[in-house]
PLY file of the C-alpha trace (Angstrom):
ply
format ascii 1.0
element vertex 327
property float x
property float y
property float z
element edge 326
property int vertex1
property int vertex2
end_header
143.87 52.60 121.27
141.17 54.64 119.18
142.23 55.78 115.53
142.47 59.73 117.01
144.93 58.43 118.85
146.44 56.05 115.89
146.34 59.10 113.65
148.26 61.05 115.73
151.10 58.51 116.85
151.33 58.45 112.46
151.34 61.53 112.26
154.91 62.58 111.23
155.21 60.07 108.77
151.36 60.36 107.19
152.06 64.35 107.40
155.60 63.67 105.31
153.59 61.15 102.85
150.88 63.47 102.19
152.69 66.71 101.98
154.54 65.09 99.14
151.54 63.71 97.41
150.37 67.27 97.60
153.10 68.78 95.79
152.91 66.31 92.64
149.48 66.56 92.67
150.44 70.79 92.30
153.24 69.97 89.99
150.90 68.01 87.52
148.13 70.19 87.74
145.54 68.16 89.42
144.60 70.75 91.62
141.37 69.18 92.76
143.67 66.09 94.13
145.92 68.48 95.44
144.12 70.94 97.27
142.20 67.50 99.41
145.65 66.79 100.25
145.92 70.28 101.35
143.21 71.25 103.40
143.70 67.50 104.83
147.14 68.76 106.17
145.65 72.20 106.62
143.13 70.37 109.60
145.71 69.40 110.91
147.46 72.44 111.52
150.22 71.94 109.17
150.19 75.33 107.64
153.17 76.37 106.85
154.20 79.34 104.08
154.48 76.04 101.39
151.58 74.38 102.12
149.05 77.72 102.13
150.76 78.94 99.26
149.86 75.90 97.44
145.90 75.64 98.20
145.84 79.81 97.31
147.53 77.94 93.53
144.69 75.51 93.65
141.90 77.67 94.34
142.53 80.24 91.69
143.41 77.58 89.12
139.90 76.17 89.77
138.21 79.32 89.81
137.31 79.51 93.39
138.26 83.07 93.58
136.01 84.10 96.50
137.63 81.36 98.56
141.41 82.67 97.48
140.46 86.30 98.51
139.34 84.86 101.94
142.56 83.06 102.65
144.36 85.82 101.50
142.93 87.96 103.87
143.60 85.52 106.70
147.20 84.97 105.54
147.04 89.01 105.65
146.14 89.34 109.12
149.11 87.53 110.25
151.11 89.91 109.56
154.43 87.53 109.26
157.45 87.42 106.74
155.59 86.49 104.27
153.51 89.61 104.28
153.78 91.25 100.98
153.90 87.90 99.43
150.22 87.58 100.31
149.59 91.27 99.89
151.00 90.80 95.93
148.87 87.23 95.16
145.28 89.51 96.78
145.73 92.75 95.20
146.20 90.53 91.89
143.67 88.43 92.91
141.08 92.02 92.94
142.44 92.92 89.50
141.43 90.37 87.91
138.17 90.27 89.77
137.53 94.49 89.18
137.37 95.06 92.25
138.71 98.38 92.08
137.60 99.81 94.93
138.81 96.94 97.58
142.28 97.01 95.87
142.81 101.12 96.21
141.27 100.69 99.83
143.89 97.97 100.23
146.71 99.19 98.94
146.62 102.84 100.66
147.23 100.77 104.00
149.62 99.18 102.36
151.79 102.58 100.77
151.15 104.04 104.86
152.36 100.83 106.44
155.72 101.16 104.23
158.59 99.29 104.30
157.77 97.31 101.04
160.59 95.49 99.00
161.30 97.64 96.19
160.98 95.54 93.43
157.61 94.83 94.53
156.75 99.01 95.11
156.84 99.63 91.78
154.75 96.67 90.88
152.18 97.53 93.57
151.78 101.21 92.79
151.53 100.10 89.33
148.99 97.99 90.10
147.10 101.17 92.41
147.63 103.34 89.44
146.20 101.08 87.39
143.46 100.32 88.86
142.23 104.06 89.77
141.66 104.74 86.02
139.85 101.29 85.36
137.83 102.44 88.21
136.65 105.73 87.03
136.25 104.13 83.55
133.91 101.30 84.94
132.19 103.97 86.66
131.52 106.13 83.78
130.50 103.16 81.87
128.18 102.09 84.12
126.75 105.30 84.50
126.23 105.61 80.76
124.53 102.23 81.27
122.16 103.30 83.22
120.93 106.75 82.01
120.77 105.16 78.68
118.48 102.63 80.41
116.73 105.55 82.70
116.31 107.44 79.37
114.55 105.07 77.73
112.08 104.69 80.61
111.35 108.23 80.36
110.85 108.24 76.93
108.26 105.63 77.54
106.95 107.00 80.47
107.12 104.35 83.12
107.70 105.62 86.30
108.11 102.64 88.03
111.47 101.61 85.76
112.79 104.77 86.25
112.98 104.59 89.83
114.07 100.95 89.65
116.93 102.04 87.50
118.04 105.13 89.92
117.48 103.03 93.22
120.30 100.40 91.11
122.16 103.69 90.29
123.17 105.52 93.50
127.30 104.22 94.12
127.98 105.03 90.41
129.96 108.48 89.35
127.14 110.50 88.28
129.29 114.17 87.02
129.04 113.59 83.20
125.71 113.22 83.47
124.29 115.64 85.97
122.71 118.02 83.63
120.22 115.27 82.16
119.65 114.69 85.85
119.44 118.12 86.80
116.57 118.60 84.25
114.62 115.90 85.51
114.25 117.43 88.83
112.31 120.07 87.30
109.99 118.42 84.75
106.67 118.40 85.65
106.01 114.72 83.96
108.45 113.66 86.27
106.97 111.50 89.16
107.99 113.09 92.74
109.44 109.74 93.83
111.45 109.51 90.92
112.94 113.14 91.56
113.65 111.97 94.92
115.73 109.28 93.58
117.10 111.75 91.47
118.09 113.83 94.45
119.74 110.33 96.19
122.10 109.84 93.66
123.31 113.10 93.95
123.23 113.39 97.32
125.28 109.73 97.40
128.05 110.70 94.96
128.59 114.16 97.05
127.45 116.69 94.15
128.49 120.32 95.94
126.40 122.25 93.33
122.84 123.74 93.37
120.07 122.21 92.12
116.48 123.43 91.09
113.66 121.12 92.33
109.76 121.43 91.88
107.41 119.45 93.30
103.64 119.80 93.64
103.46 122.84 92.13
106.72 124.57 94.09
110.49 125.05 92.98
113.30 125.02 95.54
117.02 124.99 95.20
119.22 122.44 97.31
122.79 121.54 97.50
122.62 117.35 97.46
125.62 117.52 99.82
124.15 119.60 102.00
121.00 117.61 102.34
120.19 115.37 105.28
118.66 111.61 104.67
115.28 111.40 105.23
115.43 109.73 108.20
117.89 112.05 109.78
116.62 115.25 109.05
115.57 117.30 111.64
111.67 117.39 110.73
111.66 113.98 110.94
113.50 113.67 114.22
110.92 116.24 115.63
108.02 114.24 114.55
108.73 111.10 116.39
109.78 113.36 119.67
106.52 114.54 119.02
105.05 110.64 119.30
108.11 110.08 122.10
104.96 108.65 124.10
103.41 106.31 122.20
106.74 104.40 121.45
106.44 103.34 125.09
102.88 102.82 125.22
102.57 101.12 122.22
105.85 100.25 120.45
104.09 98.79 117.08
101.98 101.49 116.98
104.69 103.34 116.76
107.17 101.29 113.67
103.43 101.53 112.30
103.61 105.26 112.28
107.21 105.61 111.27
106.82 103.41 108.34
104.11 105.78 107.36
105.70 109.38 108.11
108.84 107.66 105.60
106.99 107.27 103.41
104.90 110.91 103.22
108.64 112.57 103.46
110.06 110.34 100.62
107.15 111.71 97.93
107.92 115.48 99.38
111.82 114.80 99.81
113.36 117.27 99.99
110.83 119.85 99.87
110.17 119.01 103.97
107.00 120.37 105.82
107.51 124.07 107.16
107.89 123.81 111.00
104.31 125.01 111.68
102.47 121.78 110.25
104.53 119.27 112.32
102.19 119.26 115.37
99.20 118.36 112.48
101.63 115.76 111.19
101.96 114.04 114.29
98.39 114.20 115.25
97.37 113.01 111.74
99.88 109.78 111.85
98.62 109.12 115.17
94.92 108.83 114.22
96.07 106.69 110.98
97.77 104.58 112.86
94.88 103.76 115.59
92.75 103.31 112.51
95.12 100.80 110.66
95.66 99.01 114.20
91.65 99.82 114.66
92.25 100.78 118.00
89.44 103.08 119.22
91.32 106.48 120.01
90.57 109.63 119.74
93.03 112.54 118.59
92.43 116.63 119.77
93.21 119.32 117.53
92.46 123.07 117.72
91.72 123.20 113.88
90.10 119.95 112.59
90.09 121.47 109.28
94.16 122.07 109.00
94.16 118.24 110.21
92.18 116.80 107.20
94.38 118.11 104.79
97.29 116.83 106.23
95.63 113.33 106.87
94.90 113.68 103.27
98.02 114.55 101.99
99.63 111.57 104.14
96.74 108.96 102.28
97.78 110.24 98.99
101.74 110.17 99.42
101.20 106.59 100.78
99.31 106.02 97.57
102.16 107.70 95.62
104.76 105.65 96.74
102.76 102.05 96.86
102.49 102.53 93.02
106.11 103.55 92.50
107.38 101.39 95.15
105.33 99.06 95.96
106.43 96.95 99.45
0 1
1 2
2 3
3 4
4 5
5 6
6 7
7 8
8 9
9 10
10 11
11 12
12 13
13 14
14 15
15 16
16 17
17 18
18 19
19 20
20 21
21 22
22 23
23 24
24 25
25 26
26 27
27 28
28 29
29 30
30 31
31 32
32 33
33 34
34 35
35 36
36 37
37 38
38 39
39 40
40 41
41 42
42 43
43 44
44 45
45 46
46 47
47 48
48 49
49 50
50 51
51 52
52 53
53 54
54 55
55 56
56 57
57 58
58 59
59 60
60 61
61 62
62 63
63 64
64 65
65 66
66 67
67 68
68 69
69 70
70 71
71 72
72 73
73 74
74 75
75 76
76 77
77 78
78 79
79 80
80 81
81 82
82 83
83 84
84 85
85 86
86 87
87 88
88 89
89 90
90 91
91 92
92 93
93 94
94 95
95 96
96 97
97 98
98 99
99 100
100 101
101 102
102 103
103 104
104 105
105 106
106 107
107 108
108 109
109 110
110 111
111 112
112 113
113 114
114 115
115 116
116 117
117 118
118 119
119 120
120 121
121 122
122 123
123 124
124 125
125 126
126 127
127 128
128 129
129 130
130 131
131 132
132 133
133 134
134 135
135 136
136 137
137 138
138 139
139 140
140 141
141 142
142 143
143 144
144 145
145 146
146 147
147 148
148 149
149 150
150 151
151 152
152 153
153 154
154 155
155 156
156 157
157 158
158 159
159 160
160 161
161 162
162 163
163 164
164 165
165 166
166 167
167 168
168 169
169 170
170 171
171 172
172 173
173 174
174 175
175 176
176 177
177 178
178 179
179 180
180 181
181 182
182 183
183 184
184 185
185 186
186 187
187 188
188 189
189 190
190 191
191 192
192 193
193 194
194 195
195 196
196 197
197 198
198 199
199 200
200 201
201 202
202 203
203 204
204 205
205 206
206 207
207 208
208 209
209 210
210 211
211 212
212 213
213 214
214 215
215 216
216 217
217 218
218 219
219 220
220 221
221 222
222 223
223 224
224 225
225 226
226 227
227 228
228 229
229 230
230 231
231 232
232 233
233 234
234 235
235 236
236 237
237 238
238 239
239 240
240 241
241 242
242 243
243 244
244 245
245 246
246 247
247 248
248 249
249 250
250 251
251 252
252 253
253 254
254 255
255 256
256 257
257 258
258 259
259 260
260 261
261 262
262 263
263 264
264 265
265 266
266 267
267 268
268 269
269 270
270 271
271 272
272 273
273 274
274 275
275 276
276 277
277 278
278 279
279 280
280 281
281 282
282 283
283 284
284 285
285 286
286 287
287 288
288 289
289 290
290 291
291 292
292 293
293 294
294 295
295 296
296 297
297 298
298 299
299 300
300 301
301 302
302 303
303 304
304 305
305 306
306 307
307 308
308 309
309 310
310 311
311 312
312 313
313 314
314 315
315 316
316 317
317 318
318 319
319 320
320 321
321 322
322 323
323 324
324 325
325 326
C-alpha cells in the first residue's frame, strides 16, 4: 500500500491529533506553528467554521492581512450560518487597513441583503458611519497633499512634475480645491498637457460646474462632466472611420496612427478640431504613418497647403507631449 493510501486509512485519528495540536498552538500564540497545522488540515478538506476561523486568527496576528481579506472573501461567498461572522472579522479587517472605499461598497450589500443580528447592526453601521467620514477626511488630506506638491512645481516651473503629480491625483476629492485648479486652466505659463490633466481630474471626480480653458491662444468654457474621454469623443471616433480601411489593410499601420492622433488630441484636449479639418487630419496621420513605417505611399488632397499645417501641428503636439510625457 502507497503512503496516499496510508494517509488516508490514518486519517481520522492524524486529523483528531493535529486539529488539537492546532488549537494549543492558537491558545499559546504560536501562530506560525499553528496556522501549518491549519492549512495542513485545510488540504485536506477539513474546513470546518473552527478550523477557518482559526487560520483568519493566525494570519492577522502575523500581519498577513492581504491573505485574511482573501479568505474572508471566500468564507463570504459561501454564504452559510456563519455569514455575518465573516462579514464582522472583513469589514474590521478594511478598517484597520483604510480601506474605506471597499468597506462602504461592502457593507451597502450588506444593509440591502438585511436580516443582520441586531447586536451586530449597530456595530456594522457604526463601523459604515465611521468609515464614510475617515474617507472624505483621507481624501481631503490627500488632496491637500498633492496641490501642495503640484504648487510647488508650479512655483518652480517644471512642467513635467506637475503633470506627474495630477496623473497620481485623479481618484482624490478635488472640491476644496477647484478654484486653484480652475485658475490653472487659464494661465498662459501653464503647459497644455498639464491643463489637460487639469481637466481629467475634474472630469474624474464629476465636477458639474463650468470651467474657462485657453489653449494656444483660444478660451473655451466646458462642463468636466459633460466632457467625453479622449478616446471616446466623437472627433476621434470619426477619424479612425475615416482610416476604417487601412485597419484592414494594414492593422499596425493603423495602432501606429492611433497612437499618434492620441496623442495630437491630448495637447488640444478639450479644445477638439472643428468638424471641417477632420478629413486633413486623417490624410495627414496617414502620410505620417507611411513615413514612420517608410512605406512608399502617396496621400491626395484638394489643398496641399491646409494639409501642411495640420501635419505640422500633429509633429509639434507629438513633440509636446514626448517632453511632458515621455513613453
Amino acid at each position: 500500500m502507497d503512503e496516499k493510501n496510508d494517509n488516508v486509512i490514518m486519517f481520522p485519528k492524524w486529523k483528531s491529533t493535529l486539529e488539537q495540536e492546532s488549537m494549543i498552538a492558537l491558545k499559546e500564540k504560536r501562530y506560525d506553528d499553528a496556522l501549518v497545522k491549519l492549512n495542513e488540515l485545510i488540504s485536506y478538506d477539513v474546513n470546518k467554521h473552527e478550523i477557518m476561523m482559526g487560520k483568519l486568527i493566525c494570519l492577522m496576528e502575523l500581519g498577513d492581512y492581504d491573505d485574511a481579506e482573501d479568505l474572508c472573501q471566500q468564507l463570504i461567498g459561501k454564504n452559510d450560518q456563519y455569514f455575518f461572522d465573516y462579514i464582522h472579522i472583513y469589514c474590521t479587517l478594511l478598517f484597520q487597513q483604510s480601506e474605506y472605499d471597499q468597506l462602504i461598497e461592502q457593507l451597502d450589500e450588506v444593509f440591502l441583503k438585511g436580516d443582520i443580528p441586531s447586536p451586530l447592526q449597530s456595530q456594522l453601521w457604526q463601523l459604515y458611519e465611521i468609515s464614510k467620514k475617515l474617507k472624505i477626511d483621507n481624501n481631503e488630506e490627500k488632496a491637500t497633499y498633492y496641490i501642495n506638491q503640484l504648487k510647488t512645481a508650479v512655483n518652480k516651473k517644471d512642467p513635467v512634475q506637475q503633470w506627474r503629480i495630477l496623473n497620481k491625483s485623479r481618484a482624490v476629492t478635488v472640491n476644496s480645491h477647484l478654484e486653484y485648479l480652475k485658475k490653472l486652466l487659464i494661465t498662459d505659463e501653464i503647459n497644455p498637457l498639464v491643463k489637460t490633466a487639469v481637466i481629467e481630474w475634474l472630469q474624474e471626480q464629476k465636477i458639474n460646474q463650468q470651467v474657462s480653458v485657453s489653449k494656444f491662444e483660444c478660451t473655451q468654457i466646458f462642463i468636466p462632466e459633460q466632457l467625453s474621454t479622449i478616446n471616446s469623443h466623437k472627433t476621434t471616433i470619426q477619424i479612425l472611420e475615416n482610416l476604417h480601411d487601412i485597419e484592414q489593410d494594414n492593422p499596425s499601420l493603423f495602432e501606429l496612427i492611433k497612437k499618434l492622433l492620441y496623442r495630437y488630441l491630448y495637447v488640444r484636449y478639450p479644445m477638439m478640431p472643428s468638424d471641417n479639418d477632420l478629413v486633413y487630419i486623417s490624410k495627414a496621420l496617414k502620410l505620417l504613418g507611411y513615413q514612420y513605417l517608410q512605406l512608399d505611399e502617396t496621400v491626395q488632397v484638394e489643398n496641399e497647403e491646409k494639409l501642411n499645417v495640420v501635419l505640422l501641428e500633429i509633429i509639434n503636439s507629438e513633440k509636446k507631449y514626448f517632453e511632458i510625457i515621455g513613453e
